[in-house]
C-alpha positions in Angstrom: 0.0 0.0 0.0 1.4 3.5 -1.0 0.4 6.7 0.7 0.0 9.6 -1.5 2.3 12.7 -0.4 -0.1 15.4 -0.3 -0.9 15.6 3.2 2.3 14.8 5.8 -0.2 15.5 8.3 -3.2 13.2 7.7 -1.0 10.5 6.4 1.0 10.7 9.5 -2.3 10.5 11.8 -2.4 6.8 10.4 0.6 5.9 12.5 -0.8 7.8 15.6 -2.1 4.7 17.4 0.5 2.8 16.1 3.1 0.0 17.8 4.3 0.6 14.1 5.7 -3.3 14.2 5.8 -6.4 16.1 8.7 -8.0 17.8 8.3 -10.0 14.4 8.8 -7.1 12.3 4.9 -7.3 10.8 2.5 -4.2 11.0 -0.6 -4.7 14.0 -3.9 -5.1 12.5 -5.1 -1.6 14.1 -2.0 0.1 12.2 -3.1 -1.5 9.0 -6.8 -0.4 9.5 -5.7 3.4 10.5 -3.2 3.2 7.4 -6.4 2.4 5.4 -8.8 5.0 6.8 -5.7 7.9 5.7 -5.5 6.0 2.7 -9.5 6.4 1.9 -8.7 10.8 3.4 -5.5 11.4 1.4 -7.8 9.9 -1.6 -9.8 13.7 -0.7 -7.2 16.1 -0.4 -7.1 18.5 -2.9 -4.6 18.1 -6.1 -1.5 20.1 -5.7 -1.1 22.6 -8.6 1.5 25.0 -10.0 4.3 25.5 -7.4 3.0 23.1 -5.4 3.5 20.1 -7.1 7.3 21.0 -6.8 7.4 20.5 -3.3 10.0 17.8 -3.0 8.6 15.4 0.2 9.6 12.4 -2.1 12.7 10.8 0.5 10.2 12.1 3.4 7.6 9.6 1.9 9.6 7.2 1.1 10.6 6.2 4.9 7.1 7.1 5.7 6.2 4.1 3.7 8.7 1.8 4.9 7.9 2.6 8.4 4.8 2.3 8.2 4.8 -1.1 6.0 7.0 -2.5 9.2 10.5 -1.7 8.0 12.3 -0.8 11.1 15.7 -0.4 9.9 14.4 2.9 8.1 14.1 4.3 11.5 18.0 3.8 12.3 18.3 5.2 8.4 16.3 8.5 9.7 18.2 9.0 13.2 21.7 8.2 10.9 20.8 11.4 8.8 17.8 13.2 10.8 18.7 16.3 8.7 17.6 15.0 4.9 13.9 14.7 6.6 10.8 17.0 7.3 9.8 16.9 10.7 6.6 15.1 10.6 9.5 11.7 10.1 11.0 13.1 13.0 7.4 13.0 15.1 7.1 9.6 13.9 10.0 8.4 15.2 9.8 9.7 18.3 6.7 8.2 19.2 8.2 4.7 18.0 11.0 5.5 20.4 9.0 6.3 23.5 7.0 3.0 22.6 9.9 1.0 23.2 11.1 2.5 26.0 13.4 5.0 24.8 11.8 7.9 26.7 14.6 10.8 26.8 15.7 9.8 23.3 12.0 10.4 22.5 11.4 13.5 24.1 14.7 15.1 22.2 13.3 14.5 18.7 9.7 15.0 19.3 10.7 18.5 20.9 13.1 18.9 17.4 10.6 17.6 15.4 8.3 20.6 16.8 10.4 23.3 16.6 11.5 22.6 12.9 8.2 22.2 12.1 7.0 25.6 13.7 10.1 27.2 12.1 8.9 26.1 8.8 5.6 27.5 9.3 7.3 31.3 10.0 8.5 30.5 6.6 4.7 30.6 5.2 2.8 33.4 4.5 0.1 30.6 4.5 -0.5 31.0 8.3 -3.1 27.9 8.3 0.1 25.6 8.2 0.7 26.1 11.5 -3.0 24.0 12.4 -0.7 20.9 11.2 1.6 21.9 14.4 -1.1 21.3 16.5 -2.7 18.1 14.7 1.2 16.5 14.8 1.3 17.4 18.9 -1.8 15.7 19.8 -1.5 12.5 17.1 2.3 11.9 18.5 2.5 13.9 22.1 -0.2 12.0 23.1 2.0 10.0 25.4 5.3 12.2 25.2 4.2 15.3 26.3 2.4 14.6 30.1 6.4 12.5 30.1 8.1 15.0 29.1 6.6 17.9 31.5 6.3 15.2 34.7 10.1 16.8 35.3 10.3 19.8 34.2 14.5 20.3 34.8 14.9 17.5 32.5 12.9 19.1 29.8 14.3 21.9 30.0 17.9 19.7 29.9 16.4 17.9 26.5 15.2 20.9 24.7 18.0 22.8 25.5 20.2 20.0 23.9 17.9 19.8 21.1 18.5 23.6 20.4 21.8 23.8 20.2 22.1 20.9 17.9 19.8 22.4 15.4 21.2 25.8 15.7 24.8 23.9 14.4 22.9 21.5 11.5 22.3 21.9 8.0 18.5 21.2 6.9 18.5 19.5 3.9 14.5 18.6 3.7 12.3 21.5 1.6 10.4 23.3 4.2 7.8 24.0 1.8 6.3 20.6 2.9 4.0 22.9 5.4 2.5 24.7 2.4 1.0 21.2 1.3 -0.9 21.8 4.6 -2.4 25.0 4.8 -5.4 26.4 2.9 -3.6 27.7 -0.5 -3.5 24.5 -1.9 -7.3 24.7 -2.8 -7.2 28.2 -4.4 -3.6 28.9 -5.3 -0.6 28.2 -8.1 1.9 29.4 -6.0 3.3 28.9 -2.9 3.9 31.6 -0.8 6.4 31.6 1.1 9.8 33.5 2.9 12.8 33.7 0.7 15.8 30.9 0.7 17.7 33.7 1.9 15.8 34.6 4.6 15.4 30.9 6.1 18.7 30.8 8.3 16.9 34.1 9.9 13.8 32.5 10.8 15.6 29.6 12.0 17.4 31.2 14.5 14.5 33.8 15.8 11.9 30.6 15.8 15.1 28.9 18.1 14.9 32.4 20.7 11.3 32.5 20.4 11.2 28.5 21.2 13.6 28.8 24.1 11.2 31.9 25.3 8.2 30.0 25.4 9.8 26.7 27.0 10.7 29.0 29.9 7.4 30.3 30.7 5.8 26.9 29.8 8.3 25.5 32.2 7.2 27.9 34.6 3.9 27.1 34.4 4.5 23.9 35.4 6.7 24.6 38.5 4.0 26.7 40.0 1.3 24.3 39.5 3.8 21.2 41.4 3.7 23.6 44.3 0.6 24.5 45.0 
């Protein structure tokens, strides 16, 4: 079964209840039906014209598929070059991670997964991408989030790693992916979106902003433990 690569969104919603494999490397009968019912919702997503059918997501899907078919040894493949993929693979295989017991491993690339994917979305003028921020969060956080904020100094210790590692990579996935998201597909030829040459720069202020709001979120969550 192939997934079409319109939507990284809804196609990644089928792996959200997923144990992705079996000790015997096959797929579980609930991941095969969710894979179906994306199938049947990717088969309703608009056409991608103009611009947008340039939007390269092809290695993105690729792993996608053999992930989601039960080939584990595309998720060493992803964490050997995490760079070369959007960040809805990197949600994916986070969640695989926490599900076999690789919690603070988990935590590191959901958290990167997030804040590439929110940086890519300050990239489009399209600001409806940024509802596939919050659909990824609650299919794949599900589990990882009430972990990750259950201790909030080693949170702060994870995403703080994660930041500084992605402040010193190279992204080599198109971060146009989030414009096959938002609402411009329907009605528009061309995707709008931030100059190449402006990217680095949003990088770096999504990064401050990011490290802003895991402060106050941290906060947050400090206060509430003691009262």
């Amino acid at each position: 079964m192939k997934l079409t690569p319109l939507l990284l969104c809804t196609l990644l919603a089928a792996c959200a209840g997923k144990d992705t494999a079996n000790a015997d490397g096959k797929t579980p009968a609930t991941t095969r039906d969710n894979q179906t019912s994306t199938s049947q919702q990717t088969a309703q997503q608009p056409v991608p014209k103009g611009e947008f059918t340039q939007i390269d997501v092809k290695r993105s899907q690729a792993v996608m598929d053999q992930i989601t078919e039960g080939n584990t040894e595309s998720i060493n493949t992803v964490l050997q070059q995490p760079n070369d993929y959007a960040p809805p693979v990197l949600y994916l295989v986070s969640a695989i991670m926490f599900d076999n017991d690789y919690q603070d491993q988990a935590v590191f690339w959901f958290y990167t997964a997030q804040l590439r994917a929110r940086s890519d979305a300050n990239k489009a003028m399209d600001k409806t991408t940024h509802n596939a921020i919050n659909q990824l969060n609650q299919q794949f956080g599900r589990r990882i989030i009430p972990y990750a904020t259950s201790n909030p100094d080693r949170l702060a210790a994870i995403v703080n790693q994660s930041l500084e590692w992605d402040s010193k990579q190279s992204r080599n996935y198109d971060p146009r992916w989030i414009a096959l998201t938002g609402k411009d597909i329907l009605t528009e030829t061309k995707v709008n979106f931030a100059p190449k040459d402006k990217w680095a720069e949003i990088d770096a202020l999504t990064r401050s902003q990011y490290r802003q709001g895991l402060e106050q979120a941290l906060a947050e969550v400090r206060k509430s433990a003691e009262q």
